[in-house]
Backbone as CSV, one residue per row, in Angstrom:
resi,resn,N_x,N_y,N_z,CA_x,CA_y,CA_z,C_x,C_y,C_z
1,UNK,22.142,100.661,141.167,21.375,99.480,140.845,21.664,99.107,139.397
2,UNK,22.233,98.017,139.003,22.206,97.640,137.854,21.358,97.233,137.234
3,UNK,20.793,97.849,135.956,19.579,97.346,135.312,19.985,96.268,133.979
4,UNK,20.856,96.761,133.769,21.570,96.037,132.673,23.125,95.858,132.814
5,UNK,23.192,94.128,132.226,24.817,93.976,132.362,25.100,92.991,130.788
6,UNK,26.491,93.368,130.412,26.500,92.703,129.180,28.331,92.319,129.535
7,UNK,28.304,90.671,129.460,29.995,90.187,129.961,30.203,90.876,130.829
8,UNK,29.559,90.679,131.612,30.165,91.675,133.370,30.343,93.191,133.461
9,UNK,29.729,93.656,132.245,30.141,95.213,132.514,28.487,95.456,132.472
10,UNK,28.625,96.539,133.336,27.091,96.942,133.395,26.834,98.469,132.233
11,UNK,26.172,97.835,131.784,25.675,99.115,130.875,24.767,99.704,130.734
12,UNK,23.472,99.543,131.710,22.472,100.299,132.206,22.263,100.690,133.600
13,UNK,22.329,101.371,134.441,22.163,101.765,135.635,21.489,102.907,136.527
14,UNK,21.107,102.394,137.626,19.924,103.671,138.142,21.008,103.877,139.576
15,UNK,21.492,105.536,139.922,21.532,105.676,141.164,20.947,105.599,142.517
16,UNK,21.111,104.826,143.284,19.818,105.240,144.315,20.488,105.566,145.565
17,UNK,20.125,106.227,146.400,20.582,106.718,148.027,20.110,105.896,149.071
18,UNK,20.821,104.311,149.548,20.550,103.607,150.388,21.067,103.830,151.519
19,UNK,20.986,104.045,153.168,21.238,104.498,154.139,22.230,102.750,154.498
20,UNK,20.625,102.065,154.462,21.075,100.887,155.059,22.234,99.730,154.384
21,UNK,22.257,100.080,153.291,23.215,99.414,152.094,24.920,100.326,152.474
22,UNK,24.952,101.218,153.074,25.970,102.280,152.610,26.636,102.114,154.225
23,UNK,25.705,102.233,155.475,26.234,101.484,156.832,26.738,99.983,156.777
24,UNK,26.207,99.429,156.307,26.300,97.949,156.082,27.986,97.611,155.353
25,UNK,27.962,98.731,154.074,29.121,98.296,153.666,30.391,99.412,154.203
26,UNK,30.108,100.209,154.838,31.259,100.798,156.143,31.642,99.760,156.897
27,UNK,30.788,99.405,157.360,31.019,98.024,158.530,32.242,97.110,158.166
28,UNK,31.762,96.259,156.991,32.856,95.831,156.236,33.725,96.174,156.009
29,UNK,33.937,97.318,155.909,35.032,98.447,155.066,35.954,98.490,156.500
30,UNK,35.575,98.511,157.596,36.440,98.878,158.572,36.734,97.366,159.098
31,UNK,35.912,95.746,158.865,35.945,94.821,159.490,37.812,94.491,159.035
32,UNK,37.699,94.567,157.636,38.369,93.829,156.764,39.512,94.941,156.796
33,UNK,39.449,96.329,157.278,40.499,97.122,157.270,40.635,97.498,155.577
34,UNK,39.911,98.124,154.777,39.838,98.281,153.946,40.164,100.272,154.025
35,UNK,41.364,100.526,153.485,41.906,102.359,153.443,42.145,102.792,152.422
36,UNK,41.548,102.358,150.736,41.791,102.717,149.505,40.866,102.466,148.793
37,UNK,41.055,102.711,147.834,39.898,102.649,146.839,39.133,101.384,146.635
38,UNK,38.327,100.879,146.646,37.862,99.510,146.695,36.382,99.105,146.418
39,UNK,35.770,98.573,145.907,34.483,98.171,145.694,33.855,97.253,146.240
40,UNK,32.619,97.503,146.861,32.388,96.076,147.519,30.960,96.279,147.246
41,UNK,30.110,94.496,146.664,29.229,94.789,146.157,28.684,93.958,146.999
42,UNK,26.998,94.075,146.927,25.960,93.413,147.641,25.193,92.877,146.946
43,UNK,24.029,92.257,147.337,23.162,91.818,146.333,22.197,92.628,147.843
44,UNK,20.633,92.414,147.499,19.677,92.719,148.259,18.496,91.562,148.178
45,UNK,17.492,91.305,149.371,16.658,90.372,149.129,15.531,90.745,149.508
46,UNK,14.379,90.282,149.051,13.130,91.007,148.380,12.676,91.491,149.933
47,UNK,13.671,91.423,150.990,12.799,92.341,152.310,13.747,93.683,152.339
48,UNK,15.226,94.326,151.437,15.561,94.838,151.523,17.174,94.812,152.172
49,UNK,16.840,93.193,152.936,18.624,92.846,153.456,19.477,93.293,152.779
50,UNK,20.546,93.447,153.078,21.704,93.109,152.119,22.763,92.923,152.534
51,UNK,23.699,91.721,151.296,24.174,90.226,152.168,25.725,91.125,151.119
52,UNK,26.641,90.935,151.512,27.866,90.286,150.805,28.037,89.829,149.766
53,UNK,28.339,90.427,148.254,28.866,89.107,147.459,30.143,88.986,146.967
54,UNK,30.982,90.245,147.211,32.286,90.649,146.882,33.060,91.945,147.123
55,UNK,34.249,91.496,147.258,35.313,93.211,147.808,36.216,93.225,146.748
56,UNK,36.157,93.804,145.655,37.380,94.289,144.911,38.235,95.173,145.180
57,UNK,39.684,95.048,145.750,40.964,96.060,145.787,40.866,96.910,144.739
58,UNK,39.721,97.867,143.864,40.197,98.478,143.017,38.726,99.393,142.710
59,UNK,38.581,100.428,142.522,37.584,101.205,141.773,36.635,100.598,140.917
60,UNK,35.398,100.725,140.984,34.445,99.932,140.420,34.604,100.555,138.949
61,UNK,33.769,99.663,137.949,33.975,100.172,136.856,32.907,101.296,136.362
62,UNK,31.627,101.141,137.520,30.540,102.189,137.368,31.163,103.327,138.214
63,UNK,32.378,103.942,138.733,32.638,104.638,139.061,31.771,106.238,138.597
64,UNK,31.876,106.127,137.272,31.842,107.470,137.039,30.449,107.887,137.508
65,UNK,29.395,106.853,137.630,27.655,107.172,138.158,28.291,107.610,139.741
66,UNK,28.862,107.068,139.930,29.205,107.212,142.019,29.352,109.148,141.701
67,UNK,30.424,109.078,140.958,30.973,110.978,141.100,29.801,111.576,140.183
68,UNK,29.093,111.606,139.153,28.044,112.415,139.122,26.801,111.981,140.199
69,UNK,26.584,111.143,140.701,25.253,110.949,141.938,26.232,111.929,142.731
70,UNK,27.396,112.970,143.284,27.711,113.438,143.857,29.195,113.261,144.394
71,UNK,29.319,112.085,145.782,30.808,112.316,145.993,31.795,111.742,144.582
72,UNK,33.021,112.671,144.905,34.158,112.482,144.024,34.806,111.494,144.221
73,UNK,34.776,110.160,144.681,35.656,109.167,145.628,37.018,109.803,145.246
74,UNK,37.609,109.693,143.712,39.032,109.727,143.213,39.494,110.423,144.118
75,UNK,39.066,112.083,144.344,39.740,113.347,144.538,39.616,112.891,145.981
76,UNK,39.092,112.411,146.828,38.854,112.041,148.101,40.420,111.076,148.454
């Protein structure tokens, strides 16, 4: 969750463990045939949806919160 962003880089952030955010963007991940490293972000709406707002071909730049909240994507 981004709490803070300054020129597009986020510089405050909270991990959180979403089930329904994390199926949602598999889905995608396999619609679009997506097999590498890639970022794809959501937004959420105040019932918890969450919609699409972008797929980047490339490693997010908050990467490093993803590998301490646990998985390693890189080494993966």
């Amino acid at each position: 969750e981004r709490l803070n962003v300054d020129s597009g880089v986020v510089v405050a952030s909270k991990t959180i463990k979403n089930e329904q955010i994390q199926d949602y963007c598999i889905k995608i991940a396999q619609a679009v045939g997506v097999t590498y490293g890639a970022n794809i972000q959501v937004i959420v709406d105040e019932k918890g949806t969450p919609y699409l707002l972008e797929i980047n071909p490339r490693f997010s730049g908050g990467l490093s919160l993803v590998v301490e909240s646990g998985p390693n994507i890189p080494l993966m």
